[in-house]
C-alpha positions in Angstrom: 0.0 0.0 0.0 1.6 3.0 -1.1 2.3 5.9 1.6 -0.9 8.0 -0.1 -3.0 5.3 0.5 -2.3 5.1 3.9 -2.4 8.8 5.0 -5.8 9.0 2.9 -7.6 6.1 5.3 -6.2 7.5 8.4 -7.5 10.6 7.4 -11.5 9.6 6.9 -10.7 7.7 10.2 -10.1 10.8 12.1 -12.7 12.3 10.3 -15.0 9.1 11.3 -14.2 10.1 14.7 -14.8 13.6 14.7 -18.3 12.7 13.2 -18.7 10.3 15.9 -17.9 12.9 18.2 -20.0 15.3 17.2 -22.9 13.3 16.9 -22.1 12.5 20.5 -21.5 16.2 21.4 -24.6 17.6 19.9 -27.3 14.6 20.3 -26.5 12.3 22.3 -24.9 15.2 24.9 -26.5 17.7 24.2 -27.8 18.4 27.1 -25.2 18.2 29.3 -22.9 21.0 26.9 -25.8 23.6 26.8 -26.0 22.6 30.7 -22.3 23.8 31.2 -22.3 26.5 28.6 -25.5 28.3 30.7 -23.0 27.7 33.8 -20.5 29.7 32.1 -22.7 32.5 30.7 -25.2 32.7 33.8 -25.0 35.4 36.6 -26.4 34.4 39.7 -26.5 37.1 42.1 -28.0 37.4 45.7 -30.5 39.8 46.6 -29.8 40.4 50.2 -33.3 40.8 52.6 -32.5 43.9 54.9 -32.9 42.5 58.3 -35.8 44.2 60.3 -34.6 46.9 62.9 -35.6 46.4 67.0 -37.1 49.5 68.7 -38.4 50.2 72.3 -40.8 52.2 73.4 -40.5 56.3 74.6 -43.9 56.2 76.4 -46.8 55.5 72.8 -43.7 56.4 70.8 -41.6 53.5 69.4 -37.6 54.8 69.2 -34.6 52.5 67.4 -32.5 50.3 69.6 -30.6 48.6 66.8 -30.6 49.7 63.2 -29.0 49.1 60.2 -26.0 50.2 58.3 -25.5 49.5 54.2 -21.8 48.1 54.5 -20.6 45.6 50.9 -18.4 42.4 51.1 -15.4 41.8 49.0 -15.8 38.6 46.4 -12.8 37.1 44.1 -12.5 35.0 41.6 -8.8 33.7 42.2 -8.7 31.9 38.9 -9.1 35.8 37.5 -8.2 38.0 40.3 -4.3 39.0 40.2 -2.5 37.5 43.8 -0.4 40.7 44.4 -2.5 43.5 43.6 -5.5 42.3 45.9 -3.0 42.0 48.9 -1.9 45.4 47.8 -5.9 47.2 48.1 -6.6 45.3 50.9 -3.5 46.3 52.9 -4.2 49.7 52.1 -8.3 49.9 51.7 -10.0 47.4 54.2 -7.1 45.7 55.9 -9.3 45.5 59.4 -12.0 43.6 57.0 -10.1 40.7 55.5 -12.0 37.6 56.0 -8.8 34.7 55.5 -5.4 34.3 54.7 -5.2 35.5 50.9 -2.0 33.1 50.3 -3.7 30.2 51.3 -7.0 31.2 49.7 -4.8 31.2 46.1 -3.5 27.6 47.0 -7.3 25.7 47.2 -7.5 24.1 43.3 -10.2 25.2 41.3 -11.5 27.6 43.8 -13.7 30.4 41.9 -15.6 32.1 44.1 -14.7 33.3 48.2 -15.7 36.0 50.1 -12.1 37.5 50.8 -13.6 40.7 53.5 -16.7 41.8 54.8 -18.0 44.7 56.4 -16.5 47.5 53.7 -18.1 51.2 53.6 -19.2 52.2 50.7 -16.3 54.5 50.8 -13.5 51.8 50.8 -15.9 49.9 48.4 -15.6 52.7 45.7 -11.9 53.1 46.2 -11.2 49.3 45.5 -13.5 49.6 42.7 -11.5 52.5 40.8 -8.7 50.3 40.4 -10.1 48.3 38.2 -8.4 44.8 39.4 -10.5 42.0 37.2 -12.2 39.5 39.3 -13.8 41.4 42.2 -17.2 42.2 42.9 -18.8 43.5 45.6 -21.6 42.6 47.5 -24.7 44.5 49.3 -24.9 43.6 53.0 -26.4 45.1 56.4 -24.2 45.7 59.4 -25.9 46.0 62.9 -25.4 49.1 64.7 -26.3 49.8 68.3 -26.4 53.2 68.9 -27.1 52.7 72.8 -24.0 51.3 73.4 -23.8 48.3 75.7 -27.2 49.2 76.5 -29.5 46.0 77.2 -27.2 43.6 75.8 -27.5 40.5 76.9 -31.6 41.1 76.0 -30.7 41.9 72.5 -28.0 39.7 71.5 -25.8 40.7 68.3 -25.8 39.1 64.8 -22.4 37.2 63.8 -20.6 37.4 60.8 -22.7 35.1 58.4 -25.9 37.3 59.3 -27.3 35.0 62.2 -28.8 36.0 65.2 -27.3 35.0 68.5 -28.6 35.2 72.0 -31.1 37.6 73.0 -33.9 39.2 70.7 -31.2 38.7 67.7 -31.3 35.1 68.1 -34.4 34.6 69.2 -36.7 36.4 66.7 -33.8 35.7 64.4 -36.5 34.0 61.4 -39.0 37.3 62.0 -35.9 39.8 61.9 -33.6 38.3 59.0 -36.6 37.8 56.1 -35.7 36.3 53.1 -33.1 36.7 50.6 -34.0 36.8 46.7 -31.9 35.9 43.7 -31.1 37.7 40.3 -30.2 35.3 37.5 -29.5 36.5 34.2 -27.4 35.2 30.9 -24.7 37.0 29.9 -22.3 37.5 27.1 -18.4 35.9 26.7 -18.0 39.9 28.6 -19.7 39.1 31.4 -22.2 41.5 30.5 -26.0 40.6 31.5 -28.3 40.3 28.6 -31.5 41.6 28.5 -33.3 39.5 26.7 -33.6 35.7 27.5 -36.5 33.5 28.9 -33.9 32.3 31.0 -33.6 35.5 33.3 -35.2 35.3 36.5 -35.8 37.2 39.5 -37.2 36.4 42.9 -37.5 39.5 45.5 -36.0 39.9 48.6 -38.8 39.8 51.6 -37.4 42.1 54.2 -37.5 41.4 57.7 -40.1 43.0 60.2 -38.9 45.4 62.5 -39.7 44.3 66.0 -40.6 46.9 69.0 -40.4 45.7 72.5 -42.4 46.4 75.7 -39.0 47.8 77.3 -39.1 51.7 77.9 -35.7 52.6 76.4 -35.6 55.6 79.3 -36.5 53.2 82.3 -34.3 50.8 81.1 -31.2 53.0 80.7 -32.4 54.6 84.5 -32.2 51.0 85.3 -29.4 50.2 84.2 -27.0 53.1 85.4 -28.5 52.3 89.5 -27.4 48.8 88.9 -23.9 50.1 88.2 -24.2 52.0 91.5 -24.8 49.6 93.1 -22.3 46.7 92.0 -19.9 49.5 92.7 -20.9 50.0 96.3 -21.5 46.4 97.3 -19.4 42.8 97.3 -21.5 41.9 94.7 -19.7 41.1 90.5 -23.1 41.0 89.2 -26.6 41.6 89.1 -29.9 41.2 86.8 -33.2 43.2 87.1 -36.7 42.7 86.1 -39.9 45.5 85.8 -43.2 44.7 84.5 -46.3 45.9 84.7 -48.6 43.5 86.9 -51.6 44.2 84.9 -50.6 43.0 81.8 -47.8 41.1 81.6 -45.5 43.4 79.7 -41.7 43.4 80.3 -40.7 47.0 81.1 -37.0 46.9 81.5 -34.7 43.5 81.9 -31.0 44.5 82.7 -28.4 42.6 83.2 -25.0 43.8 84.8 -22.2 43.7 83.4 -22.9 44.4 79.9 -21.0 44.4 76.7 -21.1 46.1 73.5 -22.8 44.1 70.8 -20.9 45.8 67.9 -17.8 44.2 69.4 -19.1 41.0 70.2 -16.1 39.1 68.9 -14.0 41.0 71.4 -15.8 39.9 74.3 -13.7 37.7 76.4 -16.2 36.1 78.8 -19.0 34.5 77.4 -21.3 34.4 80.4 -21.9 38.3 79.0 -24.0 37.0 76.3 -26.1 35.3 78.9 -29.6 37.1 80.3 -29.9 35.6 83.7 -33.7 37.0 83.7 -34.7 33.9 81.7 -32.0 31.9 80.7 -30.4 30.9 84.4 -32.6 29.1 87.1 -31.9 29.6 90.4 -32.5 29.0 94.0 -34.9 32.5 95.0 -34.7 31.5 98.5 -37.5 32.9 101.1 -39.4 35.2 97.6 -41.1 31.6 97.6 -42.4 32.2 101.0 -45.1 34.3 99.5 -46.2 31.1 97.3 -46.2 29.1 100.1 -48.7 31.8 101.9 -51.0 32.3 99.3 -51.5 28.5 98.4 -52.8 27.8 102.0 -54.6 31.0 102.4 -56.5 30.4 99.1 -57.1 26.9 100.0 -58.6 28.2 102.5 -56.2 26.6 105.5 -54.8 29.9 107.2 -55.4 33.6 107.7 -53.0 36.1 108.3 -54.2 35.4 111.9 -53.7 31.7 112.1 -51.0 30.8 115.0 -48.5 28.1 115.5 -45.5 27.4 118.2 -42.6 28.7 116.8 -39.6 26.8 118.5 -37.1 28.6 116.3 -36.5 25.3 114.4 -38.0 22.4 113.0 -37.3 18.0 112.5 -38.8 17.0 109.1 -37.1 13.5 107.7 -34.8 13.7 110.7 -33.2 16.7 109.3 -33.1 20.4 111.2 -34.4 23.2 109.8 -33.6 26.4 111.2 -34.7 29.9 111.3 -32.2 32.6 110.5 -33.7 35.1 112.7 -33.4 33.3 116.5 -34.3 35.8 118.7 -35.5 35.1 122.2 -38.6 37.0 121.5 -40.0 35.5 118.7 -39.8 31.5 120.5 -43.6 30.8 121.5 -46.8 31.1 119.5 -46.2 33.5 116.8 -49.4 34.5 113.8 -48.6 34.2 110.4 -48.2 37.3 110.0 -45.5 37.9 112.0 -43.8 34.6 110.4 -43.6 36.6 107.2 -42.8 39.5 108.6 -39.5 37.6 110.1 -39.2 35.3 107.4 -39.3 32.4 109.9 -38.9 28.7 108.1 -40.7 27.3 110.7 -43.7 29.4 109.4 -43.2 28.8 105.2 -43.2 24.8 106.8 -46.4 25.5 108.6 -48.2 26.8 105.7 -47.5 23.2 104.3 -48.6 21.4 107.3 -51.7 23.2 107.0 -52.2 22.8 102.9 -52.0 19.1 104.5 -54.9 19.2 106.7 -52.1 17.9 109.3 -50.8 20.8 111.4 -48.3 18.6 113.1 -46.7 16.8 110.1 -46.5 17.3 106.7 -48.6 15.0 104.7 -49.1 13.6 100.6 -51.6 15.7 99.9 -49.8 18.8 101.4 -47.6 18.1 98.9 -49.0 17.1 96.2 -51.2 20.7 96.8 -48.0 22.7 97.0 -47.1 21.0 93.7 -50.1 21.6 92.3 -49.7 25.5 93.3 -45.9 25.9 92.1 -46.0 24.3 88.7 -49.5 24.3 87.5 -50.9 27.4 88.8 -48.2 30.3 89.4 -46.5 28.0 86.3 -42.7 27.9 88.1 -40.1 25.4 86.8 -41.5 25.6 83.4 -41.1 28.1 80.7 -43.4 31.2 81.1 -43.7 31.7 76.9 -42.4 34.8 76.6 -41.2 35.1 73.1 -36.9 35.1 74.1 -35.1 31.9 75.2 -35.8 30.8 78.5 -35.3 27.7 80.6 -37.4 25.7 81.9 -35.8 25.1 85.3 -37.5 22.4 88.4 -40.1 21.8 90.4 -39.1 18.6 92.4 -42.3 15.6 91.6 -44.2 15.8 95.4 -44.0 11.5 95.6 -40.5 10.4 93.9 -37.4 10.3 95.2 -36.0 10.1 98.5 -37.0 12.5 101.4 -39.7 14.2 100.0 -41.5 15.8 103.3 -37.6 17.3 103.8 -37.4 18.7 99.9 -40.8 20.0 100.1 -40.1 21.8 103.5 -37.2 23.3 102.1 -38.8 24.9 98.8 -41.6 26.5 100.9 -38.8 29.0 101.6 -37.2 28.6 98.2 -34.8 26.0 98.2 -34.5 22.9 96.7 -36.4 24.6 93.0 -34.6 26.0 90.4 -36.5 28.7 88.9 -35.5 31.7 87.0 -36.3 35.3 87.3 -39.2 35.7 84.6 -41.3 32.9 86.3 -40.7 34.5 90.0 -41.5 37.6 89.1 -44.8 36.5 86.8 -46.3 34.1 89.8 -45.4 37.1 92.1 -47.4 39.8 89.8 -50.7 37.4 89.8 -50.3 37.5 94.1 -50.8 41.3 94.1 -52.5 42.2 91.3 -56.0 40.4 92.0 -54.8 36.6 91.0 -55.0 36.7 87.4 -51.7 35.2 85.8 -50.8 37.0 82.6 -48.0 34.9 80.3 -45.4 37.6 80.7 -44.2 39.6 77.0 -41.8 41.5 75.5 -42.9 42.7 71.9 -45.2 44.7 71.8 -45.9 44.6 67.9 -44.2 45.4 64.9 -43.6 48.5 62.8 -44.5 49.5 59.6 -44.0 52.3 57.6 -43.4 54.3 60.9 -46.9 52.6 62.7 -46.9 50.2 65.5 -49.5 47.2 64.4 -49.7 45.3 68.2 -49.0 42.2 68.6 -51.7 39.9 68.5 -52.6 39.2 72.6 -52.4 36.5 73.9 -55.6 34.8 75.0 -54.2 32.9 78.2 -54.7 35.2 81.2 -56.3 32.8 83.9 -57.8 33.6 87.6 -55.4 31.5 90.2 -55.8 33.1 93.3 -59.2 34.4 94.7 -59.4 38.6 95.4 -59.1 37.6 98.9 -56.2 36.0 99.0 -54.5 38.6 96.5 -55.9 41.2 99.2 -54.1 39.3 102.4 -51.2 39.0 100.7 -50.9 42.6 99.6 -51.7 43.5 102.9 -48.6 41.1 104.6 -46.3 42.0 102.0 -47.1 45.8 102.3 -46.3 45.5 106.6 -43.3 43.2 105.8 -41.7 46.9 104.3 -43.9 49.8 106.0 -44.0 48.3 109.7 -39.7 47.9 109.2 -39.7 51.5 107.9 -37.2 50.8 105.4 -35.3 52.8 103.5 -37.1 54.6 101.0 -40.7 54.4 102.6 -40.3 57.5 103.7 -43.1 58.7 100.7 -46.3 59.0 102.2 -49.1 57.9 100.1 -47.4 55.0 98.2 -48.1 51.6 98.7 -45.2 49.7 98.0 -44.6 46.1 99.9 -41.7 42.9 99.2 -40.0 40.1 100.3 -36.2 39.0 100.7 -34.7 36.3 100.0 -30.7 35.0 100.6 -30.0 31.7 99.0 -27.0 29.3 99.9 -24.9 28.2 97.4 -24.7 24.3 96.6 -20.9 23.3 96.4 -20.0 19.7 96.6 -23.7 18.3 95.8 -24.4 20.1 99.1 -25.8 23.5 100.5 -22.4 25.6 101.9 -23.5 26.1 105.9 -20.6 28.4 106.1 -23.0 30.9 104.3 -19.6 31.9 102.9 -21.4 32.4 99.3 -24.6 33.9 99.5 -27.1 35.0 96.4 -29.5 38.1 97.4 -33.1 38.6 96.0 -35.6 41.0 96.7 -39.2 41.1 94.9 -41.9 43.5 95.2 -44.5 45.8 94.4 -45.3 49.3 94.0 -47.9 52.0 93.6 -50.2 54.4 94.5 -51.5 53.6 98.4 -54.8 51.4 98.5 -54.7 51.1 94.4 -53.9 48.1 92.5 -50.0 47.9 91.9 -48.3 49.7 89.2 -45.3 47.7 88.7 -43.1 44.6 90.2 -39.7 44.7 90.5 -37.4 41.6 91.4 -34.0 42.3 91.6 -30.6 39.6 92.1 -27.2 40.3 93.3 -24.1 37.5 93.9 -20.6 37.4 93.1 -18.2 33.9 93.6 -17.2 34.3 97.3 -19.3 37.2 98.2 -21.7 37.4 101.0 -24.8 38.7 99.6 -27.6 39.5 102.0 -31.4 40.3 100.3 -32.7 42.1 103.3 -29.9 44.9 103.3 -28.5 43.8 99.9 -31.6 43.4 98.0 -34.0 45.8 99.4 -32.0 48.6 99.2 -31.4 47.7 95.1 -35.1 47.4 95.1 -35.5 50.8 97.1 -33.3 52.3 94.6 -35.0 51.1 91.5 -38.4 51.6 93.0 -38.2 55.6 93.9 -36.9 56.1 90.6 -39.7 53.9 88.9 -42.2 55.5 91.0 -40.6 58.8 89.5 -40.2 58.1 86.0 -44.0 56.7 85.5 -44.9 59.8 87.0 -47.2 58.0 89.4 -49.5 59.8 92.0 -49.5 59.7 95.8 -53.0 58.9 97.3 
């Protein structure tokens, strides 16, 4: 076969091929290469939701708490994008703002697309952009600004890097707040440049987020706030946390925390129990605060009055255990009223009160417990999450007939030990005692805004009657002597009726309580208002610190004295 014969059939055989090929390429795969060629001349592009702002309230006028700020993000394409001259605008435009190590970004194979910085003005944005370096684009975001500072932290939380909510309203309203991003998709030429023609081309809106107003009064809050500094400052205490809401309603007025942070700087914060609202996040033991739950369970049971009497030994045997009174003095040993067991905050009387829910008033029975139960969780709703709309625990109410030593536990929480319950459920039960007996689930958004008008949040239909008028009225009545007959400080206003209970909590170390009382936690809940009227507000404040001795009678009261002359100030309300 001669050389031209040879070249001439490998010739039609590559030709064969090629056909082959092509028939592969354009029937058989056809699909797949248009498939890839659309990848190559599409431009997908994310339409960023803004997120919804938070407001409080200025008396009927909502005001911004958190807000937005238009800030862009720096994308490359390192297959494109030269090495050296990004390094070179970044060191000089947004160096603070780089997102990853730009050598190591360059080393991933096949890598087209990273977010190299975020958080760019526009500014630094339209700087990078005049130099006209291929490969980068920039991308719309929102930033979070918080013009009050560290103000209210821990309730509203901050949003992280990628956009999330974390911790407080942020995180927990985070799918109400951060809406819904939309995309652009368009086909464009071998320039890049979109088309604008194509059935191809598609867009989907961005649904912004709703702006959220809270029940907190911004000015109450910030009043708030700057006494608890005061008084961390002048007291053993590290830290304290704050409640006010209106006992009518339900609604959160202010819930501070201290110390506080600055959630613009979250990432610098170097202890994470900051984040942490110990209103509702943090069970606890409230100590003798429960005494008033105790009360009112066998007063509206109808097994005591204020009058009722006992013998007060100055201690107590339940499950061969010992239970003491902290207050010992010679002249309260003998038969004492209930009232004056409140007044003194004796154990022996909180344990009495359960004797009595027991129809035994020499030992504490099943039933007496299993009513006491029936008070704490179901009715005043402790050790179980309250439903406001931010994280909370749950916390524990111990089961009245399992476990060992159950006469002993119960003894023990009539006067607030042995629960765990945090501050939000205290202070909700609390607000049904004085305000007539009607439990409202406790809130703290009060609606949304829209186009500068607050649409209120749909109310919730769960306020029930727990405690008859009569018992709400004795226990008014004993709380109100427990702080006018003491003549506390700040009870010097004539014509306000404003009433409480302490309580100091040991410490559990070692799975047991710390008798040294070395580490105490103070609490102090009450009321306040114009004499002889239904309450205005309720007020529970906490202070501790690891090692400190924390006392709620001198402690605690005098935060709540603080905080309740200036809330008695700032609502304006009226003497009688």
């Amino acid at each position: 076969m001669s050389r031209i014969k040879a070249l001439r059939y490998l010739v039609l055989a590559a030709l064969g091929i090629i056909v082959v090929r092509l028939f592969f390429i354009q029937i058989i795969e056809h699909g797949k290469w248009v498939e890839q060629a659309n990848v190559q001349h599409t431009m997908l592009e994310t339409i960023v939701a803004d997120r919804g702002e938070i407001y409080m309230m200025d008396g009927d006028t909502p005001v911004p708490v958190v807000l937005n700020q238009t800030v862009y993000s720096i994308i490359i394409d390192p297959a494109v994008t030269n090495k050296d001259r990004l390094k070179e605008l970044l060191e000089k435009y947004a160096k603070e703002n780089i997102t990853a190590d730009i050598d190591e970004i360059y080393d991933i194979e096949g890598l087209r697309y990273f977010v190299i910085a975020r958080n760019i003005t526009r500014e630094m944005a339209d700087q990078i952009a005049k130099e006209g370096v291929g490969g980068i684009w920039f991308q719309e975001n929102n930033r979070r600004v918080y013009p009050e500072g560290e103000m209210a932290s821990a309730l509203l939380g901050f949003v992280n890097a990628d956009g999330i909510g974390q911790y407080g309203v942020e995180g927990s309203l985070n799918d109400t707040l951060r809406g819904t991003d939309g995309l652009l998709k368009s086909i464009s030429d071998v320039n890049n440049v979109a088309l604008s023609i194509g059935n191809d081309n598609v867009k989907i809106p961005a649904v912004d987020g709703e702006t959220v107003v809270l029940t907190i009064d911004r000015g109450m809050q910030k009043g708030v706030e700057e006494l608890m500094a005061q008084m961390v400052a002048n007291t053993p205490a590290t830290n304290m946390s704050a409640i006010v809401i209106d006992p009518n309603n339900g609604k959160v007025l202010t819930m501070a925390n201290y110390p506080n942070y600055n959630p613009a700087q979250y990432d610098k914060v170097e202890d994470a129990s900051l984040f942490v609202n110990y209103v509702t996040e943090v069970p606890y033991e409230p100590a003798s605060t429960c005494k008033t739950f105790a009360f009112s369970a066998a007063i509206n049971e109808g097994k005591m009055t204020a009058d009722t009497t006992y013998y007060n030994a100055g201690y107590t045997i339940v499950d061969g255990w010992t239970i003491k009174n902290a207050e010992q003095r010679s002249s309260l040993l003998g038969t004492l009223d209930m009232r004056t067991a409140l007044y003194w905050s004796l154990n022996t009387g909180s344990i009495q009160s359960l004797r009595l829910l027991g129809d035994n008033p020499d030992q504490i029975t099943q039933v007496g417990r299993e009513r006491l139960y029936d008070y704490y969780y179901n009715k005043f709703g402790l050790g179980q999450k309250t439903g406001i709309e931010i994280s909370e625990a749950e916390g524990l109410v111990p089961d009245p007939n399992e476990g060992y030593g159950r006469d002993s536990v119960y003894a023990n929480m009539t006067f607030g030990q042995n629960v765990y319950l945090t501050m939000i459920q205290v202070a909700s039960a609390f607000s049904a005692i004085v305000n007539g007996g009607y439990y409202h689930t406790p809130t703290i958004v009060a609606g949304t805004l829209k186009d500068g008008v607050l649409i209120p949040a749909e109310q919730k239909d769960n306020t029930r009657q727990i405690l008859s008028e009569y018992t709400s009225n004795t226990m008014r009545d004993l709380l109100l002597n427990n702080r006018n007959y003491k003549k506390r400080q700040g009870i010097d206003r004539y014509g306000y009726g404003v009433g409480g209970k302490s309580g100091t909590a040991q410490v559990v170390r070692n799975g047991g309580y710390d008798n040294t009382m070395s580490e105490t936690v103070a609490s102090y809940i009450g009321f306040g208002g114009t004499e002889g009227e239904l309450p205005k507000y309720v007020i529970m404040v906490k202070m501790w610190g690891e090692g400190q001795q924390m006392d709620g009678s001198s402690h605690g009261s005098a935060a709540f004295d603080s905080i309740s002359n200036f809330v008695i100030d700032y609502l304006k309300i009226k003497p009688r």
